[in-house]
N, CA and C of each residue as an Amber inpcrd file, in Angstrom:
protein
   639
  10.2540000 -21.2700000   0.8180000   9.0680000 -21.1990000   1.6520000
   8.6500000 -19.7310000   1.7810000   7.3030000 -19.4600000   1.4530000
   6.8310000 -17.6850000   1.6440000   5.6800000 -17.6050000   2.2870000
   5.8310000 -16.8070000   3.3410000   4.6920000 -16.5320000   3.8610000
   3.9550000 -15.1050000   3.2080000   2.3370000 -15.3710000   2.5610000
   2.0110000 -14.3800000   1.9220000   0.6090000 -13.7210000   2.7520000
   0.7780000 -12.1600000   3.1510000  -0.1110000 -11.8540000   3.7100000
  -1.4980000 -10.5980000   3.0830000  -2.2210000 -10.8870000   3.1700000
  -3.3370000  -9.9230000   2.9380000  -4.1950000  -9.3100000   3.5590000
  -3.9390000  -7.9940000   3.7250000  -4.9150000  -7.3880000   4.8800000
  -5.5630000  -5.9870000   4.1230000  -5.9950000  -6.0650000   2.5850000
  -6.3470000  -5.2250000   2.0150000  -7.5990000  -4.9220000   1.9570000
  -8.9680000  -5.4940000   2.6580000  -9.9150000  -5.4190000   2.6780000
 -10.3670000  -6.1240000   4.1520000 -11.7610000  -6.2740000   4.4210000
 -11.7670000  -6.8720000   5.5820000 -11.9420000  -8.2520000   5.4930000
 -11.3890000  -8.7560000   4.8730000 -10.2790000 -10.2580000   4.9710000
  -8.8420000  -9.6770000   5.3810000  -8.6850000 -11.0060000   6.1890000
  -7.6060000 -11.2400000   6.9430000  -6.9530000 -12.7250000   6.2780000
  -6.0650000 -12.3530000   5.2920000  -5.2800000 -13.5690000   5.1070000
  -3.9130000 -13.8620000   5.3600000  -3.0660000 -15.1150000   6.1440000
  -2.1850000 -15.2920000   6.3580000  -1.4080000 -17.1580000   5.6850000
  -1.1640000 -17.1190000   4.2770000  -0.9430000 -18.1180000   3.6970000
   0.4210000 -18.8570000   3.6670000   1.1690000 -19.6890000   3.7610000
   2.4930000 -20.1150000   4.0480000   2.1890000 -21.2700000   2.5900000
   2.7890000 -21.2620000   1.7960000   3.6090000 -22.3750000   0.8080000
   4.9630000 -22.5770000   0.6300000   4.9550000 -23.5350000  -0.0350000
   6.5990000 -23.7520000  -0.5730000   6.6070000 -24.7430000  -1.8410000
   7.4140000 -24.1250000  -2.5230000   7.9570000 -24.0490000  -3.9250000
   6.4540000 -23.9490000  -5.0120000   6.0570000 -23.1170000  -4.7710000
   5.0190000 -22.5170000  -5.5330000   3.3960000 -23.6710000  -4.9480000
   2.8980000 -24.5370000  -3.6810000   2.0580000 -25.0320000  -3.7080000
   2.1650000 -24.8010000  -2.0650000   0.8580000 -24.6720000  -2.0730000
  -0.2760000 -24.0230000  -0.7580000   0.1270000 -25.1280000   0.3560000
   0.4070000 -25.0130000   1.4710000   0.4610000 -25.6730000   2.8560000
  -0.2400000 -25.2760000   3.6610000  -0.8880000 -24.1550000   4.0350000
  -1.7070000 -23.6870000   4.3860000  -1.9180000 -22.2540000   4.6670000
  -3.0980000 -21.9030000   5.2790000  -3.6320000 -20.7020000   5.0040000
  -4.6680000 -20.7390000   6.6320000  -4.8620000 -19.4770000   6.9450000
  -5.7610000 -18.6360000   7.8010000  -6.7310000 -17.4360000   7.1240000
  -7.9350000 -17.5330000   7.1420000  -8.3580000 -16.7580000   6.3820000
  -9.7770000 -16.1500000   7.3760000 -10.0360000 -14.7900000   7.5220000
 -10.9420000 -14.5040000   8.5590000 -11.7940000 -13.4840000   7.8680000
 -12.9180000 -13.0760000   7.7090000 -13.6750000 -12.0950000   6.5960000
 -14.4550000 -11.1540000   7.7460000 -13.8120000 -11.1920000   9.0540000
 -14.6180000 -10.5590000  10.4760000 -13.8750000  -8.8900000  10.4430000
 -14.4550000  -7.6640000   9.8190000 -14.1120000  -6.6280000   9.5660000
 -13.4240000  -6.0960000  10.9960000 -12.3990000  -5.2890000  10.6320000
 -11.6260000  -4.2280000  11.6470000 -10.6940000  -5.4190000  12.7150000
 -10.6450000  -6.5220000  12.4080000  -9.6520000  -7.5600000  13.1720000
  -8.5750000  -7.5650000  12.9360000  -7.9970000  -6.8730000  11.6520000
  -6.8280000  -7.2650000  11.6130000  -5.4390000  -6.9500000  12.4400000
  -5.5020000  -5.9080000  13.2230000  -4.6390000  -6.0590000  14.8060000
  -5.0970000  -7.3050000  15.5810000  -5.6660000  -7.8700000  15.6050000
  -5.8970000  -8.8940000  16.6650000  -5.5990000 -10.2500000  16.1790000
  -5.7360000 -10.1520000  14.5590000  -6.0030000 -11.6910000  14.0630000
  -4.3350000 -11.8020000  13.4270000  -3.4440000 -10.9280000  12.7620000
  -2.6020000 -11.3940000  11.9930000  -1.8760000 -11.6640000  12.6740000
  -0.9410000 -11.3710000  14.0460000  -0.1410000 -11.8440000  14.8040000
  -0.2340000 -13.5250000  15.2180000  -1.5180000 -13.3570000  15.3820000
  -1.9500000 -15.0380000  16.1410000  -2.0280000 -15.8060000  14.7680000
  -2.4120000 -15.7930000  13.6910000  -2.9380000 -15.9330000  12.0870000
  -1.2490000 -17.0570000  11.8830000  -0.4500000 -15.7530000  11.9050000
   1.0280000 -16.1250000  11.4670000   1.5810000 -16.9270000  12.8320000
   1.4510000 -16.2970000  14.1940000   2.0850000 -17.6890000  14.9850000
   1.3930000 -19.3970000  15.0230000   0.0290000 -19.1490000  14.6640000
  -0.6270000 -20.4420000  14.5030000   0.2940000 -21.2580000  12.7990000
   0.1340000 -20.4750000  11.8490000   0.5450000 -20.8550000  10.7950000
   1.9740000 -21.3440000  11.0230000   3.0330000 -20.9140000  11.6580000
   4.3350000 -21.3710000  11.8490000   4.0110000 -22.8740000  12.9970000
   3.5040000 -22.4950000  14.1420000   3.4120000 -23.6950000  14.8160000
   2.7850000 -25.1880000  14.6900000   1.5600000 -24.9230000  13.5230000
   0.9100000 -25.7720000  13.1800000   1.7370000 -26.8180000  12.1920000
   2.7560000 -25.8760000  11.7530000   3.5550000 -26.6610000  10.8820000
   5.0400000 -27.0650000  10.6760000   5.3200000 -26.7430000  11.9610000
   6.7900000 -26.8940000  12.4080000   7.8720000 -26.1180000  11.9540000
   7.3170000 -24.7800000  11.5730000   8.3350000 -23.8790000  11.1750000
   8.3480000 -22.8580000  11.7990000   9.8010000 -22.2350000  11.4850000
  10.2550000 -20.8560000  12.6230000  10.1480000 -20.1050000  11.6210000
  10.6750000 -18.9040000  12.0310000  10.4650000 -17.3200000  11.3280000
  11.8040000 -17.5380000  10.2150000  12.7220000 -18.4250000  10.5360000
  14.0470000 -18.2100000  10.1390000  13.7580000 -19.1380000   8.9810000
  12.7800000 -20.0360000   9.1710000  12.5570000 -21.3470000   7.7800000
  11.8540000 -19.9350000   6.7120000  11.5520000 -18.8980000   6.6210000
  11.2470000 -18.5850000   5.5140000  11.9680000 -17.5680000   4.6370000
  11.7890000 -18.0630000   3.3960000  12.2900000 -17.3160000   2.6590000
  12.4320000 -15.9920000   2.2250000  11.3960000 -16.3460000   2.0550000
  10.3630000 -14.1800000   1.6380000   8.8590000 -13.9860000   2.1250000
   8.5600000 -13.1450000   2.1730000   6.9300000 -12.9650000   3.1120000
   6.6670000 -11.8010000   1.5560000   5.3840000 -12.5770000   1.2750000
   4.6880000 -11.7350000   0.1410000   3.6540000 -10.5120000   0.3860000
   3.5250000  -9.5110000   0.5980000   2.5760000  -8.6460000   1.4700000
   1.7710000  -8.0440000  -0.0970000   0.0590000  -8.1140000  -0.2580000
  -0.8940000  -7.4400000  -0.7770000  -0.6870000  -6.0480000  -0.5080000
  -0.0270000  -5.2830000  -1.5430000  -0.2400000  -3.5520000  -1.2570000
  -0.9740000  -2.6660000  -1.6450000  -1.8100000  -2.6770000  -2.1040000
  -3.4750000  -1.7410000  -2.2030000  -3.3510000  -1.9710000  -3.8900000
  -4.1670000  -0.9560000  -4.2970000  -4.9970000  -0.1910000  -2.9740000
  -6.1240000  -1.2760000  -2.2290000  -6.4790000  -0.0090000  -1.6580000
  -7.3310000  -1.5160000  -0.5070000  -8.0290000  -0.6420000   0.4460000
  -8.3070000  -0.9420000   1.5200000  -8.5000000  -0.3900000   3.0400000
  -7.3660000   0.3280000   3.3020000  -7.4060000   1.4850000   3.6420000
  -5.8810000   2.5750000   4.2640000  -5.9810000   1.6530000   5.4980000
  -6.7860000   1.6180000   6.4430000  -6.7210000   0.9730000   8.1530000
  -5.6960000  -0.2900000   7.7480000  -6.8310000  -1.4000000   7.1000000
  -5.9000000  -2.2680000   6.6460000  -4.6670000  -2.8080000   6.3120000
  -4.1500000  -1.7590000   5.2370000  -2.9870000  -1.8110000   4.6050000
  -1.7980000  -1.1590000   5.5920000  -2.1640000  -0.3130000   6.0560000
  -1.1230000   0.2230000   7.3200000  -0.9600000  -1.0540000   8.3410000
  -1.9760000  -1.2590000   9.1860000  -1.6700000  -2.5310000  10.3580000
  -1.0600000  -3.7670000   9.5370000  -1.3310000  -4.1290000   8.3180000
  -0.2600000  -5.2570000   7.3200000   1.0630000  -4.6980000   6.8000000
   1.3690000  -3.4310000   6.8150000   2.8030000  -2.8390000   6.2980000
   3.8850000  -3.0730000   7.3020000   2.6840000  -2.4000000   8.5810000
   3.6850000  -2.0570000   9.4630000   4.0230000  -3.6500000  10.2700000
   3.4960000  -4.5890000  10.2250000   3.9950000  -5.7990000  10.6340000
   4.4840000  -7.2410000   9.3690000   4.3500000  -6.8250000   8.5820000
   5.0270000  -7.4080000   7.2900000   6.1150000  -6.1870000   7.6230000
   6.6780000  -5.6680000   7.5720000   8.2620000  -4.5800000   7.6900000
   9.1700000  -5.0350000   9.1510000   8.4300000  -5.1600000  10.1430000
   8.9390000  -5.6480000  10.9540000   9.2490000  -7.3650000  10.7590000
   8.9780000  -7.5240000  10.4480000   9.0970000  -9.2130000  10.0640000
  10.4850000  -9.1390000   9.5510000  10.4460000  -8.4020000   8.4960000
  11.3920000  -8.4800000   7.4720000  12.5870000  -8.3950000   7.6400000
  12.5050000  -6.7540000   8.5320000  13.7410000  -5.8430000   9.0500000
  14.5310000  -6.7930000   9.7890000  13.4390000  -7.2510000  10.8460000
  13.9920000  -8.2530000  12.2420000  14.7180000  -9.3290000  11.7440000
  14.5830000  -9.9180000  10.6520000  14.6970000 -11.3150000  10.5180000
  15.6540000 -11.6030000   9.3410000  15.5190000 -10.2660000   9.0310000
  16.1800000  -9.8930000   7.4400000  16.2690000 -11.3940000   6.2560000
  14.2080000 -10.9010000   5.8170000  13.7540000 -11.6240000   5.0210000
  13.6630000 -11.2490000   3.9550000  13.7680000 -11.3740000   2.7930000
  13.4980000 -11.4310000   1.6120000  11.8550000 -10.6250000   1.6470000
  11.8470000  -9.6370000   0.7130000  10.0050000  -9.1840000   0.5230000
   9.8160000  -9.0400000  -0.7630000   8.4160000  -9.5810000  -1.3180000
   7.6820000  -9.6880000  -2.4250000   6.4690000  -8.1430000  -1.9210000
   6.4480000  -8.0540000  -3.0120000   5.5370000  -6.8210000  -3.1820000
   4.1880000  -6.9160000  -4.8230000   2.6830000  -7.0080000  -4.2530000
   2.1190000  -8.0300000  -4.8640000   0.8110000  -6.5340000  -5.3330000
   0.3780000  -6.1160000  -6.0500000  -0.5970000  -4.9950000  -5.9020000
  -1.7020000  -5.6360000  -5.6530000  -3.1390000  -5.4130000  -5.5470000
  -4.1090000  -5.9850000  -5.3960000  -4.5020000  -6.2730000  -6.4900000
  -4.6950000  -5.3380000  -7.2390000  -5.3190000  -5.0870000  -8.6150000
  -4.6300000  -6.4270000  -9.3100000  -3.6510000  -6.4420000  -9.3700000
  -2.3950000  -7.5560000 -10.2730000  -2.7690000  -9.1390000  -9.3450000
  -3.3420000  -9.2690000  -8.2450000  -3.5140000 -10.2490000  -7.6440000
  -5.0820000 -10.8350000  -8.2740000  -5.8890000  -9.7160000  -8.2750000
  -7.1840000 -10.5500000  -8.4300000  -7.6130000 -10.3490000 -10.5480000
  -6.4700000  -9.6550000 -10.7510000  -6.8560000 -10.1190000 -12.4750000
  -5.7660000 -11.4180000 -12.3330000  -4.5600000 -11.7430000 -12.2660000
  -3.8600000 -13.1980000 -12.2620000  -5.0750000 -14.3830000 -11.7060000
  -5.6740000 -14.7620000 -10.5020000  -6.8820000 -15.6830000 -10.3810000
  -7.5880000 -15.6480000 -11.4340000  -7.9440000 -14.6370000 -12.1860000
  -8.9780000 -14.8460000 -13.0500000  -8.5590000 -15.0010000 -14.5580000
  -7.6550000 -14.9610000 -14.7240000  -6.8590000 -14.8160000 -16.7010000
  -7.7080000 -16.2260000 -16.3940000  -7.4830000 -17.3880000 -15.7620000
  -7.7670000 -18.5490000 -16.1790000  -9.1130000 -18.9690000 -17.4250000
  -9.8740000 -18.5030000 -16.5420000 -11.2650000 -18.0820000 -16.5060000
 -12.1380000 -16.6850000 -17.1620000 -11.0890000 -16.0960000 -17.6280000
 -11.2110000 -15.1220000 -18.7160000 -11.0020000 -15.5600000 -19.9460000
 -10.3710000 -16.3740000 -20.2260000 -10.0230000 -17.4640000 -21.4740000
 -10.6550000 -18.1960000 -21.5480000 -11.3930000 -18.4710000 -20.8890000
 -12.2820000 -19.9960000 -20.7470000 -13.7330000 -19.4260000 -21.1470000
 -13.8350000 -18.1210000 -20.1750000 -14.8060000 -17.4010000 -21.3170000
 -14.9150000 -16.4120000 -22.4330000 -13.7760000 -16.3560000 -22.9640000
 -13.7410000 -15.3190000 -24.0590000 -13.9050000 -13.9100000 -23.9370000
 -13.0060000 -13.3870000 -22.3910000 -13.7170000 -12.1350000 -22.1180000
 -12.2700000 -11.4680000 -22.8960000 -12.4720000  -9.9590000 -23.7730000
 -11.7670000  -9.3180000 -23.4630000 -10.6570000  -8.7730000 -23.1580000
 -11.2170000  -8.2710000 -21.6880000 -10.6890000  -7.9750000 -20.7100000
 -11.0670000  -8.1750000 -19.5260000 -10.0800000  -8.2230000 -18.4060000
 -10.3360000  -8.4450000 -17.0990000 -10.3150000  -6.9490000 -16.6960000
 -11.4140000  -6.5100000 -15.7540000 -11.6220000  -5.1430000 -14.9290000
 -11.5290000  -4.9580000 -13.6220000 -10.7730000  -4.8060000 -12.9630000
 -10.3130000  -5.4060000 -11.0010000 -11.0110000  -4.2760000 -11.0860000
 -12.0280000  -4.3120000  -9.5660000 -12.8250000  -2.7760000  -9.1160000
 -12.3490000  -2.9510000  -7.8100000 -11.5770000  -2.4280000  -6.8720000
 -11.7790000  -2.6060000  -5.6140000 -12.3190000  -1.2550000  -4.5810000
 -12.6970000  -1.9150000  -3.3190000 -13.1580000  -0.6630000  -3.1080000
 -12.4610000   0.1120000  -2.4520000 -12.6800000   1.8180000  -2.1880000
 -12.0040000   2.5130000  -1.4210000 -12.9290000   3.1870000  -0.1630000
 -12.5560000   4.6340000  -0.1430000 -13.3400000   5.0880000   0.7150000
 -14.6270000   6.1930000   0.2700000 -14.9620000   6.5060000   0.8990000
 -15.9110000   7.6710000   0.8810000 -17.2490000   6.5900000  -0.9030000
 -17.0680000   5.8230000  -0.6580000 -17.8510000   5.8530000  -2.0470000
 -17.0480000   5.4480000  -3.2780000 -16.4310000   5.3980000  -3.1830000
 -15.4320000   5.3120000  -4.3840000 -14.4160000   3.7430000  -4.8230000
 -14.5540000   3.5730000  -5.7990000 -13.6550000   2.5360000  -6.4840000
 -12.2650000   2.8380000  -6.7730000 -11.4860000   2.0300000  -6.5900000
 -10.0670000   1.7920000  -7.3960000 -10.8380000   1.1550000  -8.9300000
 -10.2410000   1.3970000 -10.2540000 -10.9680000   0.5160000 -11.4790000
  -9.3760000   0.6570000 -12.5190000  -9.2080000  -0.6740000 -12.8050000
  -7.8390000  -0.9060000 -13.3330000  -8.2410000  -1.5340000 -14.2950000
  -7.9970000  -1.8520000 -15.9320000  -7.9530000  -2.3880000 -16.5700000
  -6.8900000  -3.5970000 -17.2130000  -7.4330000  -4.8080000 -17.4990000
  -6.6040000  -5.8420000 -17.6070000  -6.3840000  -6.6220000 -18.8020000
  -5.0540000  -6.6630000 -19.2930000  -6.2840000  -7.8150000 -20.7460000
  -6.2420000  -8.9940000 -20.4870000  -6.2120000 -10.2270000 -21.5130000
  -7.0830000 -11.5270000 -20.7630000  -6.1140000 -12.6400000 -20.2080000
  -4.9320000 -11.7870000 -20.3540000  -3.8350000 -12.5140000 -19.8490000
  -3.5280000 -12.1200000 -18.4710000  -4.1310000 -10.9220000 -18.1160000
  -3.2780000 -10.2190000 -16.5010000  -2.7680000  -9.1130000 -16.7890000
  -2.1570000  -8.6080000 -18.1620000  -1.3020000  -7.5960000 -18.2050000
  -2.2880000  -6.5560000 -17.7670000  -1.2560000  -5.5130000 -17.2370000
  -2.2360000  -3.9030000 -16.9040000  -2.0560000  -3.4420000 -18.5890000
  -3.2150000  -2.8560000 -18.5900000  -3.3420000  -1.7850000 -20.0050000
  -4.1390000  -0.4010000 -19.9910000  -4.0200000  -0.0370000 -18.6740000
  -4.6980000   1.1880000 -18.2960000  -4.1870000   1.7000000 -16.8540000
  -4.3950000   2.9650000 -16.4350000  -3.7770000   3.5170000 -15.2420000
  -5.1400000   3.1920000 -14.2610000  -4.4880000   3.2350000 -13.1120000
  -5.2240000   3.3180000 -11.9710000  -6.6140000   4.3760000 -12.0710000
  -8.0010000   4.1130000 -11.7140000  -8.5530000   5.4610000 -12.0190000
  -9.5760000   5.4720000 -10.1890000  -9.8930000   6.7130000  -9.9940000
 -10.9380000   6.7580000  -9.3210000 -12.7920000   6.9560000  -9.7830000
 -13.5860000   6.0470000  -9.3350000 -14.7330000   5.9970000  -9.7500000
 -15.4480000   5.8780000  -8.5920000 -17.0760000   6.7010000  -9.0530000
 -17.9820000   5.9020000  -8.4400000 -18.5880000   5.1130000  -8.6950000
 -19.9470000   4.4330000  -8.2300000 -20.3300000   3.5710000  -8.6170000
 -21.4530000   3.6600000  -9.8130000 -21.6830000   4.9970000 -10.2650000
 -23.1230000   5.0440000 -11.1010000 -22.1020000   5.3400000 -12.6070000
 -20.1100000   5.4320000 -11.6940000 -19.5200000   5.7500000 -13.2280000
 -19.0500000   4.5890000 -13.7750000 -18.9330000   3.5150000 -13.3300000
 -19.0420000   2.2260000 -13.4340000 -20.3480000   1.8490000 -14.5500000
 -19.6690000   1.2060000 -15.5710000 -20.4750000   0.5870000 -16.7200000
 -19.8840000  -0.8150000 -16.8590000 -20.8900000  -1.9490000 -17.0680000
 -20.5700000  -3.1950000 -17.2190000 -20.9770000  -3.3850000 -18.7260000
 -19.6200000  -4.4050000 -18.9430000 -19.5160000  -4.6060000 -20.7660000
 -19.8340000  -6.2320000 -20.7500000 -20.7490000  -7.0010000 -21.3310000
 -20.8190000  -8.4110000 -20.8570000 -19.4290000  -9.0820000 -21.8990000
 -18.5670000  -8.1540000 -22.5970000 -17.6930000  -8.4340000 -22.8160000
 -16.0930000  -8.8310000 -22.1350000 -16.1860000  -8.3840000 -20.9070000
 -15.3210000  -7.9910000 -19.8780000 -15.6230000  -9.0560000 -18.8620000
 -14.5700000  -9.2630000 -17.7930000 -14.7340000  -9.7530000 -16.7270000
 -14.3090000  -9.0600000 -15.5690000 -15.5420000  -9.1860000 -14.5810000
 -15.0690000  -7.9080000 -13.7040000 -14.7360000  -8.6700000 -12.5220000
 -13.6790000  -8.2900000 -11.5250000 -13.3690000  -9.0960000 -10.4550000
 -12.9820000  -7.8930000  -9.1590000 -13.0460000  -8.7510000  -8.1430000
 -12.8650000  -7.5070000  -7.3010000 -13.7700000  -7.5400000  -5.9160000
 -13.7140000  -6.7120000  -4.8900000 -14.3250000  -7.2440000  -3.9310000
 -15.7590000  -5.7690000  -3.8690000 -16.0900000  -5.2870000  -4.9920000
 -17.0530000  -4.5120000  -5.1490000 -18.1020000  -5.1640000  -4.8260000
 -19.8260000  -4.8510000  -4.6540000 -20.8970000  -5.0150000  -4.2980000
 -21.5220000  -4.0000000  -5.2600000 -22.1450000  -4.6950000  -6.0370000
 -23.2150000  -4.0970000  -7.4460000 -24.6410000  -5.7720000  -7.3410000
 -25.7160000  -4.8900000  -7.4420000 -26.4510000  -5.7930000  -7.3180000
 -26.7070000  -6.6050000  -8.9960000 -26.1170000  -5.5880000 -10.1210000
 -26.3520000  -5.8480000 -11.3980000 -25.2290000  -6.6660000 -12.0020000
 -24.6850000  -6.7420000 -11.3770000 -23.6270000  -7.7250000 -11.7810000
 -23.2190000  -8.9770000 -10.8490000 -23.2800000 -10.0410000 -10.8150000
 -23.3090000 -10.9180000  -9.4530000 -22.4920000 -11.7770000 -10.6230000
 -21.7980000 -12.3780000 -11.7210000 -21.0200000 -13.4250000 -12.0350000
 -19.9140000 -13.5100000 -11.5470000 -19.0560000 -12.4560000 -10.9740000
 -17.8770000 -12.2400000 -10.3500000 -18.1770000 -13.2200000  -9.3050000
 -19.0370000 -12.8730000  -7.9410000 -19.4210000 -13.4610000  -7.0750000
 -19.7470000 -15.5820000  -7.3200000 -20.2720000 -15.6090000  -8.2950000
 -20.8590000 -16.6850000  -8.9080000 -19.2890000 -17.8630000  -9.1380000
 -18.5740000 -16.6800000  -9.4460000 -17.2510000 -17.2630000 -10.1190000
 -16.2330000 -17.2140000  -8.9690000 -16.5090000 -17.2730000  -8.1600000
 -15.7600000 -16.5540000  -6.5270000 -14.0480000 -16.2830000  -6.5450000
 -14.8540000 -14.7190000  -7.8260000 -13.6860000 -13.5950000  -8.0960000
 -13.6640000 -12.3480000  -7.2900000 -14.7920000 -12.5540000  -6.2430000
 -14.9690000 -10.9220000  -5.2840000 -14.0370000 -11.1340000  -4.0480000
 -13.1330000 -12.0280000  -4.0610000 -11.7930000 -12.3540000  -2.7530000
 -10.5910000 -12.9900000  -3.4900000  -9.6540000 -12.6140000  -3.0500000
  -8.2650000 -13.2220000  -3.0780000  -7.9730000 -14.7520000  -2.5330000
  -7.6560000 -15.2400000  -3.4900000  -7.8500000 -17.0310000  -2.6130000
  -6.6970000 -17.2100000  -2.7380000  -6.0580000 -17.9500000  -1.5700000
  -4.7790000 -18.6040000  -0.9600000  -4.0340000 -18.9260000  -2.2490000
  -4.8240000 -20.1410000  -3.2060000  -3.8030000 -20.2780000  -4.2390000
  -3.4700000 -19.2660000  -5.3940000  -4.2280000 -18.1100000  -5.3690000
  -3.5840000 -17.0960000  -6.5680000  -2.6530000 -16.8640000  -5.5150000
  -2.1850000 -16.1070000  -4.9340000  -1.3660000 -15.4930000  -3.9840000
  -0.4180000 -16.3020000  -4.0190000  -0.6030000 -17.8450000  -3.6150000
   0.5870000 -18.8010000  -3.4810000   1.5310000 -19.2270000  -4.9500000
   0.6600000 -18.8290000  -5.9850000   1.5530000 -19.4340000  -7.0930000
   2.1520000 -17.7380000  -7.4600000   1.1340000 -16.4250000  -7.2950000
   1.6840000 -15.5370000  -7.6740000   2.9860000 -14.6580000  -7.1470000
   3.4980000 -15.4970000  -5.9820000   3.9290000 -15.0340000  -5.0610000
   5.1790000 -16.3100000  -5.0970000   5.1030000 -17.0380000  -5.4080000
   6.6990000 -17.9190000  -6.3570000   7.1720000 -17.5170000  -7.2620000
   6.1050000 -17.0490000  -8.7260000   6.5260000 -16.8280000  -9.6120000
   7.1940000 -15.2830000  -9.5430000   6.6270000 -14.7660000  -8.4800000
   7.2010000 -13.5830000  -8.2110000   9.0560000 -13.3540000  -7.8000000
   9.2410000 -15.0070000  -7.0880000  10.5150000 -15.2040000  -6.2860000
  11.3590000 -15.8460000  -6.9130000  10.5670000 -16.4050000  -8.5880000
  11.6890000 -17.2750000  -9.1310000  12.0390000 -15.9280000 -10.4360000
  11.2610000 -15.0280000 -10.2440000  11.6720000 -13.9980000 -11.0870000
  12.7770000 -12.7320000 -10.2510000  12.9880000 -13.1490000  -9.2930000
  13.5870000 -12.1740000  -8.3360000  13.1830000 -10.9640000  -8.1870000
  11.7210000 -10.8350000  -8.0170000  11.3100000  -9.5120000  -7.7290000
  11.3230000  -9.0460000  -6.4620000  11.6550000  -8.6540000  -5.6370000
  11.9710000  -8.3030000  -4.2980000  12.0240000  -7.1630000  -4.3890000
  11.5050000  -6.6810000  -3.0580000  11.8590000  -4.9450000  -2.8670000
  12.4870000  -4.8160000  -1.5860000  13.2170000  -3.5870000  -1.5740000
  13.7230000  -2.7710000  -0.2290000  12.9610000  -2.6740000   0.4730000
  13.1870000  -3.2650000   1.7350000  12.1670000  -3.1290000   2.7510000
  12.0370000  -1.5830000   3.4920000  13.0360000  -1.0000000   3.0780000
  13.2000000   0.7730000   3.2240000  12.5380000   1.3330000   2.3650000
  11.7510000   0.9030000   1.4290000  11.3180000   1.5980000   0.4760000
   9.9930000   1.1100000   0.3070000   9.7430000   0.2720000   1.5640000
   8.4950000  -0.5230000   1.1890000   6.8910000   0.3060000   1.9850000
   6.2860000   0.7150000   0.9610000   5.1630000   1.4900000   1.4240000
   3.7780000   0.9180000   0.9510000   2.5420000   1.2110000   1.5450000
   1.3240000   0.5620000   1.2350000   1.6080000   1.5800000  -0.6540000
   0.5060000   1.0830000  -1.7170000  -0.0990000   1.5660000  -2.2770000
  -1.6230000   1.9630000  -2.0980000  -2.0780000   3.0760000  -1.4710000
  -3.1960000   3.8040000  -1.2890000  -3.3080000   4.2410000  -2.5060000
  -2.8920000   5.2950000  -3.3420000  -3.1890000   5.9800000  -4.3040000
  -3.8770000   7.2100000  -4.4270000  -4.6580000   7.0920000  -2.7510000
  -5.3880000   8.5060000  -3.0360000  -5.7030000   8.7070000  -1.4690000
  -5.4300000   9.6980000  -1.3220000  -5.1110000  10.2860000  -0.0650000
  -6.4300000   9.9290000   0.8590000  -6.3230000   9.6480000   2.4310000
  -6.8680000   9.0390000   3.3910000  -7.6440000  10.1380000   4.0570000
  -9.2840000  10.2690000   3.5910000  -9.9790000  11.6290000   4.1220000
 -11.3180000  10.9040000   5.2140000 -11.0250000  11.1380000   6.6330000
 -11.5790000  10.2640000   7.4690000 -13.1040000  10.7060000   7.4490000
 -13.5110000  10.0060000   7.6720000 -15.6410000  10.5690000   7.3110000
 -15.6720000  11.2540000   8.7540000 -16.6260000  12.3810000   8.1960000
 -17.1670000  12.9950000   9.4000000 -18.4180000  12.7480000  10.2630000
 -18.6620000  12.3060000  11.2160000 -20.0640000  11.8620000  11.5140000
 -20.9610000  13.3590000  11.3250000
């Protein structure tokens, strides 16, 4: 049983499966909530379904890049979970979450490659390259948006906003949905990927420069 959480953007997701199929999910898209919503998110999700903290196995936590706000208020209570309860932790990147949803559907259309864009701050993209299976085949890069070029060869996924490209959206690849997370996040546990919860840190990638009004 894994509880898998996402607080990398302003979605708020809190998903519970077992043995790789979805039981349910909390999902909230109401920006800057996530102190308020994931505590209640995860006690609703345990009570609704008759499970304690101790019925789970491993808790899967989304680690950027993403939102810095975000990813901190989900570290720091995915770690406590863990520490307290001494759970098992999956460690899931974003980038690797929203090209896996889409290989399906990258095959189905003959793309390529898959291109995760997510966003950061000040203006700027995370842009990872994928091929049509999921594998990474390129490093992490920083972009803006006018350095951003669309290949109608490619499939781009990601929770970016471009008015010239809307099939992502069409294909509803611009969010993380309960079941990528839930199957990616077994296959993660039947491969024994687990990390040290001492060693467990957001992936930001690029340092946190607060806007000035």
């Amino acid at each position: 049983m894994i509880l898998s959480i996402d607080t990398h953007s302003n979605q708020c997701s809190v998903i519970l499966s077992q043995n790789g199929k979805l039981v349910s999910s909390f999902v909230s898209n109401e920006p800057n909530q996530h102190d308020k919503l994931l505590a209640e998110f995860t006690r609703r999700t345990l009570n609704d379904n008759n499970v304690t903290i101790n019925n789970i196995d491993a808790i899967c936590m989304v680690a950027g890049p993403g939102s810095f706000t975000g990813l901190r208020i989900g570290f720091a209570f995915v770690k406590g979970l863990v520490i307290e309860n001494n759970i098992k932790l999956i460690k899931i990147s974003t980038a690797e979450a929203y090209a896996y949803q889409a290989k399906e559907i990258a095959n189905i259309l003959s793309k390529k490659k898959i291109i995760t864009i997510i966003s950061g701050s000040s203006g700027k993209y995370f842009v990872i390259e994928f091929d049509k299976d999921a594998n990474p085949i390129s490093e992490i890069k920083s972009k803006s948006e006018d350095e951003i070029i669309f290949d109608n060869d490619f499939l781009y996924v990601g929770n970016f906003e471009n008015k010239s490209y809307e099939l992502h959206k069409k294909l509803q690849l611009n969010y993380l949905k309960p079941i990528g997370l839930t199957e990616l996040s077994y296959l993660k546990s039947t491969q024994n990927k687990f990390v040290d919860p001492d060693k467990f840190d957001p992936d930001y990638h690029f340092e946190f420069i607060p806007r000035l009004k």
